[in-house]
N, C-alpha and C positions, 0 to 999 in steps of 0.2 A: 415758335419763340416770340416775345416778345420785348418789341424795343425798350432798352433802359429806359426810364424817366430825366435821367441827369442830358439825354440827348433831346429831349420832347422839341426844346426851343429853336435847336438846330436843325431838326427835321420839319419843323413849320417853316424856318427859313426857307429850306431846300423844296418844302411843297411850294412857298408862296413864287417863289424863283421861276420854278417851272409852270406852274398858271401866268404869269405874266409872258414867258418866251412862248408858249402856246395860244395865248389872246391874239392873235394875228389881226381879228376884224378893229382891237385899242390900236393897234400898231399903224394899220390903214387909214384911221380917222386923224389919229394924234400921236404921232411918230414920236415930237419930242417928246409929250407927256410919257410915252410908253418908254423911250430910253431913261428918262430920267428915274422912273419906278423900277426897272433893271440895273440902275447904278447905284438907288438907294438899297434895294435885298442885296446887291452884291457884297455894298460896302458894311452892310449889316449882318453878310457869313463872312466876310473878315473880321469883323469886332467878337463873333460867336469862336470864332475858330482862336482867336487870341484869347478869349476868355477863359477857354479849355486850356487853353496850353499845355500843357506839361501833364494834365490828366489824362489828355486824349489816347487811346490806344494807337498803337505803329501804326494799321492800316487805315484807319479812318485817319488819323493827323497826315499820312501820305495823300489818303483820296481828296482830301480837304486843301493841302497845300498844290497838289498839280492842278485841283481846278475840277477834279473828275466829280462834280456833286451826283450825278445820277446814280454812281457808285456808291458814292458815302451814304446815300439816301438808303439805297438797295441793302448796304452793310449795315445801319442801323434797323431798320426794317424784319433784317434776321436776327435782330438779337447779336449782331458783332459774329456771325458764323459768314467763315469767308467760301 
């Protein structure tokens, strides 16, 4: 399957999210700088996830609202097949 386009901005979110909590040797040089670029993607898939709002399907607006982005990522990734 392949992921909607309507989701593309949201799954860059969720990739760039997880390249920065993976960057360990950022995190060792430049602690703050590295929180501060995980509170900016955060705060940029809350504005994504409010953007959808009411579009979003049940299970990704669940995976999205508890937090669970690997999930959401995993669910768009299949094409919304749970």
């Amino acid at each position: 399957m392949t992921a909607d386009p309507t989701y593309l901005p949201l799954m860059d979110l969720l990739q760039h999210r997880s390249a920065v909590i993976a960057d360990h040797a950022w995190r060792d040089r430049d602690a703050a700088a590295h929180l501060r670029a995980l509170q900016e993607v955060s705060e940029a898939l809350v504005a994504e996830h409010h953007r959808l709002g009411a579009n979003l399907p049940p299970r990704l607006k669940h995976y999205l609202t508890q937090c669970s982005y690997a999930k959401a990522a995993a669910w768009i990734e299949s094409g919304g097949v749970d």
